[in-house]
PyMOL Python script that loads the backbone (N, CA, C, O; Angstrom):
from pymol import cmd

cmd.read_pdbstr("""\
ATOM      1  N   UNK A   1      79.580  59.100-142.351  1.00  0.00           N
ATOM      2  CA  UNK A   1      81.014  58.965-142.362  1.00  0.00           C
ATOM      3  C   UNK A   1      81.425  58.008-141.258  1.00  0.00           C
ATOM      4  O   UNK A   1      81.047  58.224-140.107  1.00  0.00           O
ATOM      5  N   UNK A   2      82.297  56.802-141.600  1.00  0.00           N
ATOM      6  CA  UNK A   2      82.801  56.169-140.548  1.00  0.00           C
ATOM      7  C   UNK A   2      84.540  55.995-140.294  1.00  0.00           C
ATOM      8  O   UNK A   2      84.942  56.046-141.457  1.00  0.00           O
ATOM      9  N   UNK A   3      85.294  55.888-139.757  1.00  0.00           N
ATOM     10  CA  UNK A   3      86.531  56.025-139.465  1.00  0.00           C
ATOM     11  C   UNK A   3      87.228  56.302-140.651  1.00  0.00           C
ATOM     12  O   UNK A   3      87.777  55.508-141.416  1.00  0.00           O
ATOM     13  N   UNK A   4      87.111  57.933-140.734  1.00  0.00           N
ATOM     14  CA  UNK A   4      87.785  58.941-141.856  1.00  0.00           C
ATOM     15  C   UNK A   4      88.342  60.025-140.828  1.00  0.00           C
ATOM     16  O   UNK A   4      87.729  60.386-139.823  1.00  0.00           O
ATOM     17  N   UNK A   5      89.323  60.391-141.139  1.00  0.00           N
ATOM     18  CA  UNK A   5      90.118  61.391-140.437  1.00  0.00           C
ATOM     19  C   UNK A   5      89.997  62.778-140.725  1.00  0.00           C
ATOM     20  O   UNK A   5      90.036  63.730-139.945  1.00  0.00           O
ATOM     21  N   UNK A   6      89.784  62.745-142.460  1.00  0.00           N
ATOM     22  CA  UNK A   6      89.968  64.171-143.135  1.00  0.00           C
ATOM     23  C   UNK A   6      88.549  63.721-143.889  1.00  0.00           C
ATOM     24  O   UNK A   6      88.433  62.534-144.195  1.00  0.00           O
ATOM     25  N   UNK A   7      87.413  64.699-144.208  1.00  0.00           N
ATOM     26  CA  UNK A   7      86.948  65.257-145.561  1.00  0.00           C
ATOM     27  C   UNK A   7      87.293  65.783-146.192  1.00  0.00           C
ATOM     28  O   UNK A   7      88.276  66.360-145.727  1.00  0.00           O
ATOM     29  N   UNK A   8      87.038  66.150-147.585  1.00  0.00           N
ATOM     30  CA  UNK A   8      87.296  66.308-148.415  1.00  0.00           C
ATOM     31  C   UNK A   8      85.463  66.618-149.253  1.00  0.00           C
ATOM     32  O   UNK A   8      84.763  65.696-149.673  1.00  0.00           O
ATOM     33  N   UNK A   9      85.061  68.139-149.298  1.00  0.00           N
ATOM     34  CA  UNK A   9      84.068  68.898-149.655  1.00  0.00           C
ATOM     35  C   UNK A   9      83.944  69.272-150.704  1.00  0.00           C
ATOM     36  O   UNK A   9      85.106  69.418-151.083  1.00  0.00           O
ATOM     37  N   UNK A  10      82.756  69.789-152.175  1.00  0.00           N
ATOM     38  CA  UNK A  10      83.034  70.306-152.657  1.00  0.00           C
ATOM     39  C   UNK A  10      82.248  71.016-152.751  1.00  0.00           C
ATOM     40  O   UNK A  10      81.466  70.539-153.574  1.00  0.00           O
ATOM     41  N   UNK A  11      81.723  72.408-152.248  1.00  0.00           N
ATOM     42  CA  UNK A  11      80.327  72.777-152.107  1.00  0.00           C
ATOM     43  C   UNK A  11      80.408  73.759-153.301  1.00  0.00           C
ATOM     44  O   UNK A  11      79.684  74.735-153.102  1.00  0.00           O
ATOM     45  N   UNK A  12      80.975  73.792-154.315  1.00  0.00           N
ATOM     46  CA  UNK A  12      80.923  74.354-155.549  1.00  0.00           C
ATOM     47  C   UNK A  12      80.364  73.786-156.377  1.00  0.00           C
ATOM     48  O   UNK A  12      80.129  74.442-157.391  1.00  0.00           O
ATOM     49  N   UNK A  13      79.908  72.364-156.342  1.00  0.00           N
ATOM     50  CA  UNK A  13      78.722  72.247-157.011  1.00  0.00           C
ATOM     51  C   UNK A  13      77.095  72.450-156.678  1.00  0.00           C
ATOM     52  O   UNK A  13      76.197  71.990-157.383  1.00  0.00           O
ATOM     53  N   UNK A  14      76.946  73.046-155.750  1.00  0.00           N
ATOM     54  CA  UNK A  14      76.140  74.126-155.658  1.00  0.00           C
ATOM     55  C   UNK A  14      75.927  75.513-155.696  1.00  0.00           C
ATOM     56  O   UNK A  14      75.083  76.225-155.151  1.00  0.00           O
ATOM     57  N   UNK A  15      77.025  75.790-156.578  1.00  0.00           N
ATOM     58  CA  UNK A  15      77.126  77.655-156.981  1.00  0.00           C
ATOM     59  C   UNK A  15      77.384  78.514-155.920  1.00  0.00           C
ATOM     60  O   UNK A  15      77.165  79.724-155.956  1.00  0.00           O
ATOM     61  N   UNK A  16      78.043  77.651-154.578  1.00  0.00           N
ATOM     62  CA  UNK A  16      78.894  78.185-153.673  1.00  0.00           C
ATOM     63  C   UNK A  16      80.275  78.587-154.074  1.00  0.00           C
ATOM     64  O   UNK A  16      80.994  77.908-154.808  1.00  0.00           O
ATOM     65  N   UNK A  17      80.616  79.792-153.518  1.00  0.00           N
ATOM     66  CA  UNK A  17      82.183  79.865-153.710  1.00  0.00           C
ATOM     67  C   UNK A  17      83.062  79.743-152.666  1.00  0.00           C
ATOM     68  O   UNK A  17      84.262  79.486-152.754  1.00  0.00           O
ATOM     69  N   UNK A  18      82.219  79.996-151.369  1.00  0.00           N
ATOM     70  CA  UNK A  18      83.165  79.972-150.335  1.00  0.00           C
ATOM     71  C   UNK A  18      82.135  79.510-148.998  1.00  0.00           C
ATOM     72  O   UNK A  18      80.920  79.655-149.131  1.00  0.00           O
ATOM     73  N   UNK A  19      82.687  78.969-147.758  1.00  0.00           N
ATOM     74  CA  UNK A  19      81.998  78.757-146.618  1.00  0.00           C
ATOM     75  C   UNK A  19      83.181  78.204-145.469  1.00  0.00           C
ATOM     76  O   UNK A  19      84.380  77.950-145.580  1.00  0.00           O
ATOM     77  N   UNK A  20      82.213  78.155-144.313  1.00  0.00           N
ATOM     78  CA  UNK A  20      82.898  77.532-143.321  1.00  0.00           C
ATOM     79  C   UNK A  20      82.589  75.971-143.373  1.00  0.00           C
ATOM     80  O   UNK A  20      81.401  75.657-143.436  1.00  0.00           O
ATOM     81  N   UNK A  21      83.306  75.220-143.358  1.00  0.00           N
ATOM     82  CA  UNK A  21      82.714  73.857-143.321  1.00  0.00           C
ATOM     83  C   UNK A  21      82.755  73.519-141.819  1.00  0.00           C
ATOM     84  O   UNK A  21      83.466  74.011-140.943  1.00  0.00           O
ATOM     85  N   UNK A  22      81.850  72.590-141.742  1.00  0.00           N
ATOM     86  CA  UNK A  22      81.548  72.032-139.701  1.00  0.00           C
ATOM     87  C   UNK A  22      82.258  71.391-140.021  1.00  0.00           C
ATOM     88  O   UNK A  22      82.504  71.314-141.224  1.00  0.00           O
ATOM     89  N   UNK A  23      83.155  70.363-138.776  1.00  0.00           N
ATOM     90  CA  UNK A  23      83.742  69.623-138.666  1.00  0.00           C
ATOM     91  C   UNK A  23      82.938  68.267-138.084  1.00  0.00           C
ATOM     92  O   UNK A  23      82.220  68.290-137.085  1.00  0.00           O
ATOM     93  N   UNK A  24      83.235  66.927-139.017  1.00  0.00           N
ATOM     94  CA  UNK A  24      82.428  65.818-138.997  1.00  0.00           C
ATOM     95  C   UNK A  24      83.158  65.309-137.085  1.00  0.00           C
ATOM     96  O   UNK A  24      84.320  65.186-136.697  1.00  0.00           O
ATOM     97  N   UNK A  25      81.704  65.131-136.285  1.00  0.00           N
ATOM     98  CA  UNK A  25      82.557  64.082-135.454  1.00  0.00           C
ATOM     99  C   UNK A  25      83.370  63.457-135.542  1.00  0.00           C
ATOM    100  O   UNK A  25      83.561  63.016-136.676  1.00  0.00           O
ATOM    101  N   UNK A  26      84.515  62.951-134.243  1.00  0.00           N
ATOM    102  CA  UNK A  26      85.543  62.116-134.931  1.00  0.00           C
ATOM    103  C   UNK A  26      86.317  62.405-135.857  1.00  0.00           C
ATOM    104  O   UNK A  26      86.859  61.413-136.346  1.00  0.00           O
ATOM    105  N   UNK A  27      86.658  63.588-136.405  1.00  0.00           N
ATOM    106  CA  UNK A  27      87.576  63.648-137.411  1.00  0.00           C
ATOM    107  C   UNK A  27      88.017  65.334-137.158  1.00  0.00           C
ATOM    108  O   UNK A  27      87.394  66.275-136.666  1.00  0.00           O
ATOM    109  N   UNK A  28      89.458  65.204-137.775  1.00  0.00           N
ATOM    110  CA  UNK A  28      90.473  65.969-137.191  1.00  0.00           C
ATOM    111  C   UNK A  28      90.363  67.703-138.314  1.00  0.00           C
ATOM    112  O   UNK A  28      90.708  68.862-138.085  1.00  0.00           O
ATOM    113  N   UNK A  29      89.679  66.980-139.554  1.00  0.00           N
ATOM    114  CA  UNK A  29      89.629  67.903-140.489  1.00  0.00           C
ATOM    115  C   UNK A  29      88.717  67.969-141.532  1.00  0.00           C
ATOM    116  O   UNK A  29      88.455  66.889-142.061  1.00  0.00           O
ATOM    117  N   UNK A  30      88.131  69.026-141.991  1.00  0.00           N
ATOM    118  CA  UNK A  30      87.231  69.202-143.357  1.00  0.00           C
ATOM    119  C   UNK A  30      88.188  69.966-144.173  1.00  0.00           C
ATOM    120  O   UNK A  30      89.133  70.654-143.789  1.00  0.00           O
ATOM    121  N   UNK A  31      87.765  69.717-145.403  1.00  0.00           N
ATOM    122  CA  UNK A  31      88.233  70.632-146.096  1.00  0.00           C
ATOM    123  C   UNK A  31      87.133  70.590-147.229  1.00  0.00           C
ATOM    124  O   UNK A  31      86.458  69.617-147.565  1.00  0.00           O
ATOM    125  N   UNK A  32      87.107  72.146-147.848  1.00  0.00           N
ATOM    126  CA  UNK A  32      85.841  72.716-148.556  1.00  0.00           C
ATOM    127  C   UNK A  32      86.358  73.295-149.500  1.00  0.00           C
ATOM    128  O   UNK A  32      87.324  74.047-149.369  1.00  0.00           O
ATOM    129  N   UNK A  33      85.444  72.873-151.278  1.00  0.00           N
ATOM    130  CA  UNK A  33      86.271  73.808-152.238  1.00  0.00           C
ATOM    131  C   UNK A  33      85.392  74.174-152.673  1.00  0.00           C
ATOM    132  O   UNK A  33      84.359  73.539-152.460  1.00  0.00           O
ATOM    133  N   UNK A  34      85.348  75.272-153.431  1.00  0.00           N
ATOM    134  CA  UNK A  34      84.029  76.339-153.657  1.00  0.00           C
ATOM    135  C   UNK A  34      84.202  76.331-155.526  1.00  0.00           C
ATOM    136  O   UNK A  34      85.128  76.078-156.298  1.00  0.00           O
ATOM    137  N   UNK A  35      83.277  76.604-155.624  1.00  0.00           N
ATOM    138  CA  UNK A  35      83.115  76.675-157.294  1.00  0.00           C
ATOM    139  C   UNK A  35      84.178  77.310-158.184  1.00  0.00           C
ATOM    140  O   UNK A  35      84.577  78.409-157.798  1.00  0.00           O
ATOM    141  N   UNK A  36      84.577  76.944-159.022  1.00  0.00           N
ATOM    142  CA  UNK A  36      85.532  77.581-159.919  1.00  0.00           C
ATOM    143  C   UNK A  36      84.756  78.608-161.094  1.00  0.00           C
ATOM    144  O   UNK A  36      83.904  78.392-161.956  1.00  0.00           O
ATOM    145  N   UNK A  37      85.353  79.567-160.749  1.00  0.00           N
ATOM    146  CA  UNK A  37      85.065  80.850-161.927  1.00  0.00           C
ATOM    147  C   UNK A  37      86.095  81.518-162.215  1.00  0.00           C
ATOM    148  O   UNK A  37      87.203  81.462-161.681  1.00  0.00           O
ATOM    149  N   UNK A  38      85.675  82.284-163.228  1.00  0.00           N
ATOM    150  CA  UNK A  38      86.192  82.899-164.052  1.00  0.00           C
ATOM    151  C   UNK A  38      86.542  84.516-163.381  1.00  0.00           C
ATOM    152  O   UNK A  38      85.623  85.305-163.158  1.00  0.00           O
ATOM    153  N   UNK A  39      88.015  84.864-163.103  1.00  0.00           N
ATOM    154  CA  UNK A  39      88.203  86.294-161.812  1.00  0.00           C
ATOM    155  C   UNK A  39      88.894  86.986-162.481  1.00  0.00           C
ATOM    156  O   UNK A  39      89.059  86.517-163.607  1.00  0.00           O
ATOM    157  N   UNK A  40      89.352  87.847-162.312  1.00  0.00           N
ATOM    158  CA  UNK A  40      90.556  88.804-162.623  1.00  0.00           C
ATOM    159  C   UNK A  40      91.663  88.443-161.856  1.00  0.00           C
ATOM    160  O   UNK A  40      91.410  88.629-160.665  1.00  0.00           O
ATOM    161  N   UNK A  41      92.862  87.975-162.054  1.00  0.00           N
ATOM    162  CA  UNK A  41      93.973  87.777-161.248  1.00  0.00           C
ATOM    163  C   UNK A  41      95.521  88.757-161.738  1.00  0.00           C
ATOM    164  O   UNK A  41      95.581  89.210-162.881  1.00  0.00           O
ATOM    165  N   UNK A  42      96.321  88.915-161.050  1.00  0.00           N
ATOM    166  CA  UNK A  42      97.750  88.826-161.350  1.00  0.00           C
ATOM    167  C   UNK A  42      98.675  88.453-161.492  1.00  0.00           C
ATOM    168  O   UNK A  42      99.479  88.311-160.570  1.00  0.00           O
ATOM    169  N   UNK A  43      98.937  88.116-162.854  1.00  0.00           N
ATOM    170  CA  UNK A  43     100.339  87.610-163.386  1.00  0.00           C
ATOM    171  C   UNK A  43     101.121  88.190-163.749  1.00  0.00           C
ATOM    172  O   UNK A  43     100.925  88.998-164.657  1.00  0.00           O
ATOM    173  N   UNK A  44     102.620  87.971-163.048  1.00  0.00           N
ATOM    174  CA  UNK A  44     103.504  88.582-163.839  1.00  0.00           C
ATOM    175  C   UNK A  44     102.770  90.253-163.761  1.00  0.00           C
ATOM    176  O   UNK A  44     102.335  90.836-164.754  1.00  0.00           O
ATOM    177  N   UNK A  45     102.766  90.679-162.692  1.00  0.00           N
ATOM    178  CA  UNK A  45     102.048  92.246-163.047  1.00  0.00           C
ATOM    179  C   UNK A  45     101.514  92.502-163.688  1.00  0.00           C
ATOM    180  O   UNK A  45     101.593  93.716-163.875  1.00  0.00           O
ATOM    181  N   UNK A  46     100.477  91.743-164.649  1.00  0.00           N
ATOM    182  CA  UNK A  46      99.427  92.337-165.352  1.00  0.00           C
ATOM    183  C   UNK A  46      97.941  91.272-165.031  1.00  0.00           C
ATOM    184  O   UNK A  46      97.859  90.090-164.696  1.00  0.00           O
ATOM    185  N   UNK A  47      96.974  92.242-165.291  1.00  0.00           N
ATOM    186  CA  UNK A  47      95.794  91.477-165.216  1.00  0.00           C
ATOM    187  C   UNK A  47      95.175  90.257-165.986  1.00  0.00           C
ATOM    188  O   UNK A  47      95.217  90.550-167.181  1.00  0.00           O
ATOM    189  N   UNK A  48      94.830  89.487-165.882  1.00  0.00           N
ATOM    190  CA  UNK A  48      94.343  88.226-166.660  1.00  0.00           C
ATOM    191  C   UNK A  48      93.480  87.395-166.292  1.00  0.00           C
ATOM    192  O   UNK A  48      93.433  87.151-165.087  1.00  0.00           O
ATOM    193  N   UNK A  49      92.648  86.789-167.097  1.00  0.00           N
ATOM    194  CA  UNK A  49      91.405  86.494-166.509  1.00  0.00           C
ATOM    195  C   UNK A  49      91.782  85.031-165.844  1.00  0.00           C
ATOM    196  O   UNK A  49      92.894  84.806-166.322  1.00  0.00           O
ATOM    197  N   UNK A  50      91.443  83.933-165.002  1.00  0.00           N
ATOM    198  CA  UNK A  50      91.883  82.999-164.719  1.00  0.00           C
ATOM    199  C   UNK A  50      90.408  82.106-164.048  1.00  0.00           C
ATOM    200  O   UNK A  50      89.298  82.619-163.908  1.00  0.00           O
ATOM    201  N   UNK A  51      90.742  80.821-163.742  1.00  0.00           N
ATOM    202  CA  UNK A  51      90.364  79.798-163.512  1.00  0.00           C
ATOM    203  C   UNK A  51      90.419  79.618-162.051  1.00  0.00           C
ATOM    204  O   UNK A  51      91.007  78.639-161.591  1.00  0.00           O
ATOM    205  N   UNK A  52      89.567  80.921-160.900  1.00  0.00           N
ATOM    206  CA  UNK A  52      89.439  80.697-159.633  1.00  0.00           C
ATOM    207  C   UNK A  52      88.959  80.210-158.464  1.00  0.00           C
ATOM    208  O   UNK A  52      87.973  80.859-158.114  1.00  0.00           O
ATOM    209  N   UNK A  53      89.210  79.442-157.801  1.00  0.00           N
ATOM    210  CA  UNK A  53      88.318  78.644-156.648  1.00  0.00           C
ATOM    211  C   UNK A  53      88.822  79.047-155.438  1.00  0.00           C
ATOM    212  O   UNK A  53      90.030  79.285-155.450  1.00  0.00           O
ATOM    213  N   UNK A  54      88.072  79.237-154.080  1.00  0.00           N
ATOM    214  CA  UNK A  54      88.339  79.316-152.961  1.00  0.00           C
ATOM    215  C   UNK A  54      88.601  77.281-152.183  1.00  0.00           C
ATOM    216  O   UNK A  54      88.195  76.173-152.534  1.00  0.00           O
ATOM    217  N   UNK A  55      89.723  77.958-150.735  1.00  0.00           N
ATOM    218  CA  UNK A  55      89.470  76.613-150.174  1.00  0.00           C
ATOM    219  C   UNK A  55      89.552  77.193-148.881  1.00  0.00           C
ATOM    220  O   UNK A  55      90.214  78.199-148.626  1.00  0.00           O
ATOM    221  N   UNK A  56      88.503  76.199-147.626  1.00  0.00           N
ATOM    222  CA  UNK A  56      88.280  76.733-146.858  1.00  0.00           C
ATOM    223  C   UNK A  56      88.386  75.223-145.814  1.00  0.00           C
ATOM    224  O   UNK A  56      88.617  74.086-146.226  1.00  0.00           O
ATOM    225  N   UNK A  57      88.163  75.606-144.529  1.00  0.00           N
ATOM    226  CA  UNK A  57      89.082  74.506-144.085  1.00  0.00           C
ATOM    227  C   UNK A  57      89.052  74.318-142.499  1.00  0.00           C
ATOM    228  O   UNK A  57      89.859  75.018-141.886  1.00  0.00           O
ATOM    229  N   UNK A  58      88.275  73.511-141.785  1.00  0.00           N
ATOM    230  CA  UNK A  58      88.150  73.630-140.001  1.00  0.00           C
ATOM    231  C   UNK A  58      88.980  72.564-139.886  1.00  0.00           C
ATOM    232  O   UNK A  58      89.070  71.546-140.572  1.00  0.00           O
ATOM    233  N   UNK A  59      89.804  73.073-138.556  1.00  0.00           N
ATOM    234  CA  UNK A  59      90.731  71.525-137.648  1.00  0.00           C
ATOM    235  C   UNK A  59      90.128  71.483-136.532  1.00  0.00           C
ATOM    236  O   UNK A  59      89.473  72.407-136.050  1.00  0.00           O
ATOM    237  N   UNK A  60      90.323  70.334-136.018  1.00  0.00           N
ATOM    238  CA  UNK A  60      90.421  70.519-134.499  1.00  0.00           C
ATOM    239  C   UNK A  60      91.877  70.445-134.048  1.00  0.00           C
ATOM    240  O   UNK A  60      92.745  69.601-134.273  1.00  0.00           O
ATOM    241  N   UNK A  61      91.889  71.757-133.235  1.00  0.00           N
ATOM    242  CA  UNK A  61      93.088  72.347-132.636  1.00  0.00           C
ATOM    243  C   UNK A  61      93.680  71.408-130.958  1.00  0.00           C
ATOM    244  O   UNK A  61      94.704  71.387-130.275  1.00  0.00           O
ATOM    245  N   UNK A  62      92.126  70.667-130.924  1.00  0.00           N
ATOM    246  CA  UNK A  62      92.902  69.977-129.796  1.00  0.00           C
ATOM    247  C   UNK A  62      94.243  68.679-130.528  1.00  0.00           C
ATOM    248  O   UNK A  62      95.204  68.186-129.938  1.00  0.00           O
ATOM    249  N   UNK A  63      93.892  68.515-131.622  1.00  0.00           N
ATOM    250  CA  UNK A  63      94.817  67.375-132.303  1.00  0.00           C
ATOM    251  C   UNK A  63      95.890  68.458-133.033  1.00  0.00           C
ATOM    252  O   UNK A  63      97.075  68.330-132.725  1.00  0.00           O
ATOM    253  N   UNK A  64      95.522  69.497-133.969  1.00  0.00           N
ATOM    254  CA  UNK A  64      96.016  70.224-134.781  1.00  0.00           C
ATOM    255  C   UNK A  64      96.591  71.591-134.999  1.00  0.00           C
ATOM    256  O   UNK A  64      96.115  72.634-135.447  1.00  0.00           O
ATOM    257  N   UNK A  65      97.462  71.338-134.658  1.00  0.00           N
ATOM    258  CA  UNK A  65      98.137  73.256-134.380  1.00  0.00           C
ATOM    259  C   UNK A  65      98.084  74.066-135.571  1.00  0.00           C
ATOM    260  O   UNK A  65      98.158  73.922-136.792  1.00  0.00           O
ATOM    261  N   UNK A  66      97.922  75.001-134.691  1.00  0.00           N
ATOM    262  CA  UNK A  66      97.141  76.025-136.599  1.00  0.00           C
ATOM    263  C   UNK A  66      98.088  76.107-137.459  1.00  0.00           C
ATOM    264  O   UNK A  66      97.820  76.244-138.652  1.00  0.00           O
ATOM    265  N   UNK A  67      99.011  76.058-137.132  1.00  0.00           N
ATOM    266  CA  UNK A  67     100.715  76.281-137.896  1.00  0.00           C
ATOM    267  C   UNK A  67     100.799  75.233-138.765  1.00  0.00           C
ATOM    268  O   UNK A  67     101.320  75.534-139.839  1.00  0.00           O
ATOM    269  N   UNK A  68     100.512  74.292-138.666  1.00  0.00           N
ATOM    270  CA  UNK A  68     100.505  73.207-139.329  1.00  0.00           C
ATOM    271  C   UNK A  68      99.596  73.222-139.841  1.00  0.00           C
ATOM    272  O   UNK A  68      99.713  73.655-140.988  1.00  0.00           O
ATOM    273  N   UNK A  69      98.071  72.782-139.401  1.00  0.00           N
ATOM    274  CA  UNK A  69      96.725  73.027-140.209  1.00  0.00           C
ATOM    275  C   UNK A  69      97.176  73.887-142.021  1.00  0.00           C
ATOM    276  O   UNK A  69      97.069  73.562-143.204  1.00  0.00           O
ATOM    277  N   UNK A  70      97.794  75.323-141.075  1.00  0.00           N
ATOM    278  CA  UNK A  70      97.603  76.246-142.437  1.00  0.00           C
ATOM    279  C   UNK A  70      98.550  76.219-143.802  1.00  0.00           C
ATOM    280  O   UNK A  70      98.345  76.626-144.945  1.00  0.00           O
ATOM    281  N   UNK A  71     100.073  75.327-142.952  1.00  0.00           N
ATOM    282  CA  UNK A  71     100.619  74.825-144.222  1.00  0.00           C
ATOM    283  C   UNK A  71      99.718  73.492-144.698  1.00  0.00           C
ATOM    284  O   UNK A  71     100.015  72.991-145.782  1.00  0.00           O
ATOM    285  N   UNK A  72      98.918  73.062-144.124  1.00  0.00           N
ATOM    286  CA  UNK A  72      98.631  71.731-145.008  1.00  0.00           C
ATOM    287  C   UNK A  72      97.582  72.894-146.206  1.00  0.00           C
ATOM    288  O   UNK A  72      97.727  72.790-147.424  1.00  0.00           O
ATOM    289  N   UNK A  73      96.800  73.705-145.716  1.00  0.00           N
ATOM    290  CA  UNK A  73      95.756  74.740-146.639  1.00  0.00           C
ATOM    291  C   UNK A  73      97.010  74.853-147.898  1.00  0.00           C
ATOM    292  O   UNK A  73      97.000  74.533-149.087  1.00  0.00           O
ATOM    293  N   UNK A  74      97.980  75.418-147.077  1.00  0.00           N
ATOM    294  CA  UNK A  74      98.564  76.087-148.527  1.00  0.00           C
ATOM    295  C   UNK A  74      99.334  74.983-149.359  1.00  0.00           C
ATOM    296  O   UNK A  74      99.496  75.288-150.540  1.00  0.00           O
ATOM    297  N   UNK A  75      99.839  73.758-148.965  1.00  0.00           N
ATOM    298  CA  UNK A  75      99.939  72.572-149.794  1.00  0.00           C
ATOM    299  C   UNK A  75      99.355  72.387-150.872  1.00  0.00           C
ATOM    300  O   UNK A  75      99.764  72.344-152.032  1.00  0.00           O
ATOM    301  N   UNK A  76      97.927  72.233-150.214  1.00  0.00           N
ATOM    302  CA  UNK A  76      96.818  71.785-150.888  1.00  0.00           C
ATOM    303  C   UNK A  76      96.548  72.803-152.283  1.00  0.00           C
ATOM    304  O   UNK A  76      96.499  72.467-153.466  1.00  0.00           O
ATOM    305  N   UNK A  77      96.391  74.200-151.646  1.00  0.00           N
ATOM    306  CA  UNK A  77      96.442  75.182-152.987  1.00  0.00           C
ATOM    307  C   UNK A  77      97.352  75.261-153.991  1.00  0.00           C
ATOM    308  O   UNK A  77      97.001  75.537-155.138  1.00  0.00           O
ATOM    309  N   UNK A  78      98.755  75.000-153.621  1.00  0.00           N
ATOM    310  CA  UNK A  78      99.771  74.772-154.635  1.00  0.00           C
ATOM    311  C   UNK A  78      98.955  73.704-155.315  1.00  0.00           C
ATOM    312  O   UNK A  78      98.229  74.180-156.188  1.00  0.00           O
ATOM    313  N   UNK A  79      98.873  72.547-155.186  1.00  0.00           N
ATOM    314  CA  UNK A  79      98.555  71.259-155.734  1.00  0.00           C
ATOM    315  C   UNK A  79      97.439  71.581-156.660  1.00  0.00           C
ATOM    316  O   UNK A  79      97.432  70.976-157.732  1.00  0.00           O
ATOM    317  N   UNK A  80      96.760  72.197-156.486  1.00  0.00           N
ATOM    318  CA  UNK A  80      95.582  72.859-157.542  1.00  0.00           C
ATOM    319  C   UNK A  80      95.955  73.993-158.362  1.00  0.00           C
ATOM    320  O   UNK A  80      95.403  74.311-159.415  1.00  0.00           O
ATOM    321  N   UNK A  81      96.787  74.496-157.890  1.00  0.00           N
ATOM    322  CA  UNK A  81      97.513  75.359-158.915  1.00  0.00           C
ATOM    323  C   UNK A  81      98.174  74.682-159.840  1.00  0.00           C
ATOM    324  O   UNK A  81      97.710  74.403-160.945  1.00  0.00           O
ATOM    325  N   UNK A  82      99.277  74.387-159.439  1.00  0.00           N
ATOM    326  CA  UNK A  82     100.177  73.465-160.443  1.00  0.00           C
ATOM    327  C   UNK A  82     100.511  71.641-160.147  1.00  0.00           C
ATOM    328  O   UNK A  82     101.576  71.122-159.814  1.00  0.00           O
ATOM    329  N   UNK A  83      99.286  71.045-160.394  1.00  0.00           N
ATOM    330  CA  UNK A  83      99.103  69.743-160.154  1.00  0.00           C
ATOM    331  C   UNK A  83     100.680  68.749-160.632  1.00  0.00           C
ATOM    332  O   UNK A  83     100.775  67.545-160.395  1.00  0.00           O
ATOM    333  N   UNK A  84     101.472  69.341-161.127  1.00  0.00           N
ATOM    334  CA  UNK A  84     102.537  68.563-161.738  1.00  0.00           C
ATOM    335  C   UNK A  84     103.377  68.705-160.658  1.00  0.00           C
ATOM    336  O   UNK A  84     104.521  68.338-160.931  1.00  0.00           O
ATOM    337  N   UNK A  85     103.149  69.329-158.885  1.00  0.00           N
ATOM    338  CA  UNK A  85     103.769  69.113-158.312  1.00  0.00           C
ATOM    339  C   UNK A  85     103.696  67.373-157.456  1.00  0.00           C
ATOM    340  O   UNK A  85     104.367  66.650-156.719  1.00  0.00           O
ATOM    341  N   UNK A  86     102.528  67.409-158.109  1.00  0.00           N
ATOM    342  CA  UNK A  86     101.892  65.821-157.707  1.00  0.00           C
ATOM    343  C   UNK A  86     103.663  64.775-157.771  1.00  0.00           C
ATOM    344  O   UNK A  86     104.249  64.073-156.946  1.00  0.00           O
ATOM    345  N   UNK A  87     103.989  65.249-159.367  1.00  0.00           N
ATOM    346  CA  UNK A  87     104.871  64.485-159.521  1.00  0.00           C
ATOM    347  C   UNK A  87     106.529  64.184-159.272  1.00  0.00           C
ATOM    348  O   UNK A  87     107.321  63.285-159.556  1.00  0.00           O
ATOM    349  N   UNK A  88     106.562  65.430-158.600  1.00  0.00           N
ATOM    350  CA  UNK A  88     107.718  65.377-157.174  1.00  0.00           C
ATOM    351  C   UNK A  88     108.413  64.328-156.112  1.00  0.00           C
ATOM    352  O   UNK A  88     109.186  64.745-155.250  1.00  0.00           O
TER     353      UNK A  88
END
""", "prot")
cmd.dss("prot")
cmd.show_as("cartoon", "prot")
cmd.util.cbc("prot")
cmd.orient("prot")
């Protein structure tokens, strides 16, 4: 990696679902997405099977306040949820 700020992981194509990702020298952030399967979720109060992935996610806190860090996490999860926020 050379002057990149953020990664961008996908260790779900190795039949991972979840991990800590290291953080690359030089850079402020990883981010890690884990395999998509098939879960039990809740909609609308009832159970249904769905299309689930974990995301997981190191900063460095000397650049990145966790407050921020964790809305960028939950950004990011909307955006994979409902990608048509892309078009906002």
């Amino acid at each position: 990696m050379k002057d990149g700020t953020i990664t961008i992981t996908n260790i779900g194509v190795f039949g991972v679902d979840t991990g800590t990702p290291i953080l690359n020298p030089g850079q402020v952030a990883i981010v890690a997405l884990g395999s998509i399967r098939p879960k039990p979720w809740v909609v609308n109060n009832e159970i249904v099977i769905r299309q689930v992935t974990t995301i997981g996610a190191t900063f460095d806190h000397r650049v990145v306040d966790g407050d921020v860090a964790s809305r960028f996490v939950q950004d990011v999860a909307s955006v994979i949820e409902e990608p048509a926020l892309l078009l906002d």
